[in-house]
C-alpha positions as CSV (number, residue, x, y, z in Angstrom):
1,X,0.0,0.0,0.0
2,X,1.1,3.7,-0.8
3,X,2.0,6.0,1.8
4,X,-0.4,9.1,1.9
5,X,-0.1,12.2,4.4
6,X,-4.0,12.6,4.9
7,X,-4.9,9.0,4.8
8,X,-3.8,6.1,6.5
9,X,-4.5,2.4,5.0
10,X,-3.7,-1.0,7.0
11,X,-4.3,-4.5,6.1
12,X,-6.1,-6.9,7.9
13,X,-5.7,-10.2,6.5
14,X,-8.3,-9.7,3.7
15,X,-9.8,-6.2,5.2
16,X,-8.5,-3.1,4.1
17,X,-9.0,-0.4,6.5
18,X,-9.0,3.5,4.6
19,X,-8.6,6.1,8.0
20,X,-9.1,9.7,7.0
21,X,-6.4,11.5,8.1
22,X,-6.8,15.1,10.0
23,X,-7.8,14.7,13.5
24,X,-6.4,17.8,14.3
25,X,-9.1,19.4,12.2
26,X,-11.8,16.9,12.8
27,X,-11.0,15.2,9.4
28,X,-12.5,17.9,7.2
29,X,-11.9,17.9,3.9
30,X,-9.1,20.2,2.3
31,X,-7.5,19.6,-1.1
32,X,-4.8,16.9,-0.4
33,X,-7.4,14.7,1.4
34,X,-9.5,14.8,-1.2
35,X,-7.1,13.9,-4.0
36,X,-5.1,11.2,-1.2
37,X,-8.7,9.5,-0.6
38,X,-9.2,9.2,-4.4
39,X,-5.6,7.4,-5.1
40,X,-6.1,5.5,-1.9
41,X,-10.0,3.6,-2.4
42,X,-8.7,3.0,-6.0
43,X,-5.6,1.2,-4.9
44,X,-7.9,-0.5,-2.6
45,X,-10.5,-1.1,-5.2
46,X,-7.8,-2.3,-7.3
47,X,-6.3,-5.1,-5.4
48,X,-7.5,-8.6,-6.0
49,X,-6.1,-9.5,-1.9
50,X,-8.7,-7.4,-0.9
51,X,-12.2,-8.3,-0.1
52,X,-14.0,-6.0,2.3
53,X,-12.7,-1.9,3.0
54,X,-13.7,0.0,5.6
55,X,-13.8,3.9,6.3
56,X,-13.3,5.8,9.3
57,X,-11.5,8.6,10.7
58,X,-8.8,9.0,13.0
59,X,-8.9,11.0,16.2
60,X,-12.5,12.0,17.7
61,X,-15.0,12.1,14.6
62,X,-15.5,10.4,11.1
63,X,-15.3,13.9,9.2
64,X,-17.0,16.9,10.0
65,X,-17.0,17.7,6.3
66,X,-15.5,20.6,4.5
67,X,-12.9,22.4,5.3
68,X,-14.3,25.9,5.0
69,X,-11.2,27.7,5.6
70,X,-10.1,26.1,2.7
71,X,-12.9,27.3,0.3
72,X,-12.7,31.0,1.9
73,X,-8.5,31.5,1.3
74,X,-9.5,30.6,-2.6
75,X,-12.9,32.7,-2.8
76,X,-11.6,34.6,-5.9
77,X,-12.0,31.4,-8.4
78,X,-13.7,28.9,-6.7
79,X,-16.5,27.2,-8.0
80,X,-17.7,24.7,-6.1
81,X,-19.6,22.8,-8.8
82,X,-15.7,22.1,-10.0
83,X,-15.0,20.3,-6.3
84,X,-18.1,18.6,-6.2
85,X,-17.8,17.0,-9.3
86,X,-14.4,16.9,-10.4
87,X,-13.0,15.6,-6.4
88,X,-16.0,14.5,-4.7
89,X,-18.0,12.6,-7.0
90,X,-15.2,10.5,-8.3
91,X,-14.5,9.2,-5.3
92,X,-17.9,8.6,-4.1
93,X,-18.3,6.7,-7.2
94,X,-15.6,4.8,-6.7
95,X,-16.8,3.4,-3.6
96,X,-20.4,2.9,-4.9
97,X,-19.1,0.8,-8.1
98,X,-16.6,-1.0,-6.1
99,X,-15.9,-4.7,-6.6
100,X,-16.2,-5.7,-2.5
101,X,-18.2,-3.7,-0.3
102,X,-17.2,-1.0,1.8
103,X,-18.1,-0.5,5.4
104,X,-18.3,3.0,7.0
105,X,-16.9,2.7,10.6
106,X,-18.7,6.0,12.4
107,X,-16.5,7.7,15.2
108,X,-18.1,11.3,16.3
109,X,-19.6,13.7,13.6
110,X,-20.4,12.3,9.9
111,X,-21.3,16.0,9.2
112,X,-21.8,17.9,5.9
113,X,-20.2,16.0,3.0
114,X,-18.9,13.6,6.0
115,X,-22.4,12.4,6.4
116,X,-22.7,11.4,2.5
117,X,-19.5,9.2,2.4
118,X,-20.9,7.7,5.7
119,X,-23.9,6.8,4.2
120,X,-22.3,6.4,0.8
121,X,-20.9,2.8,1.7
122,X,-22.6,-0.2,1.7
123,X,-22.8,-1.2,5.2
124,X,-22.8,0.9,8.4
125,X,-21.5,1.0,11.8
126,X,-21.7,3.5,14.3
127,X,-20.4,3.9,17.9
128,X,-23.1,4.9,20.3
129,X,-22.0,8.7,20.8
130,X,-21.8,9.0,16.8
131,X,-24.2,10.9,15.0
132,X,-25.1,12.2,11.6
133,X,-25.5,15.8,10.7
134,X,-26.9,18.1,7.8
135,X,-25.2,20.7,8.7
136,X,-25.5,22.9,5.4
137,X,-28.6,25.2,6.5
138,X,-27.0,26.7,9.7
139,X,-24.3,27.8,6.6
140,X,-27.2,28.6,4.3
141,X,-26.3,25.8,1.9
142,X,-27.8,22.3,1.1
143,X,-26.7,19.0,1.4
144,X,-24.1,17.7,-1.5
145,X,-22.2,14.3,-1.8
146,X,-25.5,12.6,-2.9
147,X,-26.9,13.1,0.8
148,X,-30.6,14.1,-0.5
149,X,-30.7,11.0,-2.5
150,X,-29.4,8.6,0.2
151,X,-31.5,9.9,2.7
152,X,-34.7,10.3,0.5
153,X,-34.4,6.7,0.0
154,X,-33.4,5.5,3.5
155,X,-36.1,8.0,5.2
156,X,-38.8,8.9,2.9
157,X,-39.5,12.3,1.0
158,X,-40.8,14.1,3.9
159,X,-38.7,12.8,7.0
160,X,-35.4,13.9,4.7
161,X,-36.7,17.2,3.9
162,X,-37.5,17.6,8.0
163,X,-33.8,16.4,8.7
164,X,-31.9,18.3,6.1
165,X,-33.9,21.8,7.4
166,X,-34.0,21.3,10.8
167,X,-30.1,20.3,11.5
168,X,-30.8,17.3,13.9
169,X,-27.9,15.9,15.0
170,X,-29.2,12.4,14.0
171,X,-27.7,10.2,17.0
172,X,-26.6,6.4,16.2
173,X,-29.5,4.4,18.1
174,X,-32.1,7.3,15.5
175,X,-29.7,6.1,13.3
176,X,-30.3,2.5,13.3
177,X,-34.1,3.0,13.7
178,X,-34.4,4.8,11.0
179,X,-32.3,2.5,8.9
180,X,-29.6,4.8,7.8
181,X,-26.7,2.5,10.2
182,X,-26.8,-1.3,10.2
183,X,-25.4,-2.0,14.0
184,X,-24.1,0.4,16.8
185,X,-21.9,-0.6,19.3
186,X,-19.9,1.3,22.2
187,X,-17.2,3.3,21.6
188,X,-14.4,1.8,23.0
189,X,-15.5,-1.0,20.7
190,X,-15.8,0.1,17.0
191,X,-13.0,-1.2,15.1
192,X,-12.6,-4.5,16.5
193,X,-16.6,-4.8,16.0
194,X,-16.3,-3.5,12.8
195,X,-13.0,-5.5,12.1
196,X,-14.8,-8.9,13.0
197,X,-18.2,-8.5,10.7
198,X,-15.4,-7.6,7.7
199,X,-13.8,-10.8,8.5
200,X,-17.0,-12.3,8.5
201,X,-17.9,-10.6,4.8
202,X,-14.4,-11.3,3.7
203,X,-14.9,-15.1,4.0
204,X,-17.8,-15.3,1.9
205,X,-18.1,-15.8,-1.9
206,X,-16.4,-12.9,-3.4
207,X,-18.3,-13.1,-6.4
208,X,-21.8,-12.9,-4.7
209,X,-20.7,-10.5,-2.4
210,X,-19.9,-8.5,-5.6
211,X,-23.2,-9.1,-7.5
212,X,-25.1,-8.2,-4.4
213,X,-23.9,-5.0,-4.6
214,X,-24.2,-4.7,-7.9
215,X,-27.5,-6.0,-8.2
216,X,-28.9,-3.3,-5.1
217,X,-27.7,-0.5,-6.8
218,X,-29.3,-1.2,-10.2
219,X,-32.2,-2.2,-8.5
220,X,-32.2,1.5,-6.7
221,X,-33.5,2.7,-9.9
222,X,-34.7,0.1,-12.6
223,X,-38.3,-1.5,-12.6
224,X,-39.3,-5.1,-11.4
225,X,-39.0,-6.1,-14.2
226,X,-36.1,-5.5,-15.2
227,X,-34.5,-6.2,-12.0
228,X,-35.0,-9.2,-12.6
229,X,-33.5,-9.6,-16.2
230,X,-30.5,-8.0,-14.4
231,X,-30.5,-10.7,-12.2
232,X,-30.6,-13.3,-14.1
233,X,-27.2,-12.1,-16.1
234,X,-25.9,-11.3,-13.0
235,X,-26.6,-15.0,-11.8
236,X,-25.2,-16.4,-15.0
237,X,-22.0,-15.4,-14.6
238,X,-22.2,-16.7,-10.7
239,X,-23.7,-20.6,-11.9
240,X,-21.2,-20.7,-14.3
241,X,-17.8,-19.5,-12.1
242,X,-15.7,-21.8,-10.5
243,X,-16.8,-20.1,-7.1
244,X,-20.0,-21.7,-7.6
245,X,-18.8,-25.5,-8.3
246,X,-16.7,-24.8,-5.5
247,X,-19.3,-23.9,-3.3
248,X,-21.4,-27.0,-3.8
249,X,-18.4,-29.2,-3.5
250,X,-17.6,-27.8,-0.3
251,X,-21.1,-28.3,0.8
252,X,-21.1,-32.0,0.0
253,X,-17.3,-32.5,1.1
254,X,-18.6,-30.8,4.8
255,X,-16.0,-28.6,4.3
256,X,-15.3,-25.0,4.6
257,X,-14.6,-23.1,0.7
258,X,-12.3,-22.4,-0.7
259,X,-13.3,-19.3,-2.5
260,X,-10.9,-17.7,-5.8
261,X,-13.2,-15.2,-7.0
262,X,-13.8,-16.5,-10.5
């Protein structure tokens, strides 16, 4: 793995674990960490070792989004349409389309554009004093990162409209009711919680953890219908891997697989 300023990445057996990097300013985001997060989920996406990724942040919160020092000291020709789609997006993306899934590990504040790569990844995990916050009207902005859509979906129409205007802090057992975090568990306890379900993921077929994902995220916006043509090509490819024979042979052999990925 590369070595990144703003970004720390460990290994953990098959687990790749992406920290963001500022604790000293609450993990917000400023240029470097932006472009260091983009090289660093790539070279995660990239490696074939790698089955599950996690995100967190070091120190005392996940992110508490933008760095708005940042954006005033380059007022003169900023445009933020530029940063959200040339920096954010790509990453956000890359996460989304990712071969494995990607756990968000919540410590503290998932605020502003935090709270959209939080909820960007495909499971969630939050610590009990974690929360999520729309923090963008108390700055007289709206939410960005994909946050409207992800919590539309997760919440409804009119409960997202209610927590992006009012500023709730959204704390982690709101979170889990509401179904924007899959588990919450003390503090003291996130990563090796966290650590233990991605070990968990990581032995699993590869290729149906994959498909999964990829079969969700089509199904976020196609009809029945064609869900489940989708499906059924997604579940060719499965049947016909060697994943698959080895699957049933390990099932009749009472033994555990042996999974390759192909």
């Amino acid at each position: 793995m590369s070595k990144y300023e703003t970004v720390a990445v460990e290994r953990h057996g098959a687990t790749a674990v992406v920290s963001l990097n500022r604790p000293d300013s609450l993990n917000a985001f400023n240029a470097q960490l932006r472009r260091e997060l983009r090289h660093a989920v790539r070279e995660v996406n990239d490696d074939p070792a790698v089955r599950v990724a996690v995100l967190t942040g070091a120190g005392r919160a996940f992110c508490a989004g933008a760095d708005l020092a940042e954006s005033a000291e380059n007022s003169e020709h900023f445009r933020v349409e530029d940063q959200l789609n040339g920096e954010y997006k790509p990453i956000l993306l890359e996460m989304n389309g990712a071969p494995m899934p990607w756990i968000a590990a919540v410590n503290g504040a998932a605020a502003g554009i935090g709270s959209a790569f939080a909820m960007n990844c495909d499971l969630v995990v939050m610590a009990e004093d974690a929360y999520i916050y729309q923090a963008f009207t108390a700055i007289g902005l709206v939410p960005d990162g994909g946050a409207t859509w992800h919590l539309a979906r997760a919440l409804g129409r009119h409960r997202a409209y209610e927590v992006i205007v009012s500023g709730e802090k959204i704390r982690a057992q709101k979170c889990l009711d509401w179904g924007l975090c899959n588990r919450v568990v003390a503090p003291a306890d996130l990563m090796e919680e966290t650590l233990s379900w991605a070990g968990e993921l990581a032995a699993k077929s590869p290729l149906a953890l994959r498909y999964a994902k990829q079969a969700l995220n089509s199904a976020m916006e196609k009809s029945v219908g064609e869900s489940i043509s989708y499906e059924a090509s997604l579940q060719h490819i499965c049947i016909n891997s060697s994943d698959a024979k080895e699957g049933v042979a390990s099932f009749l052999e009472k033994r555990a697989p042996r999974w390759q990925g192909c």
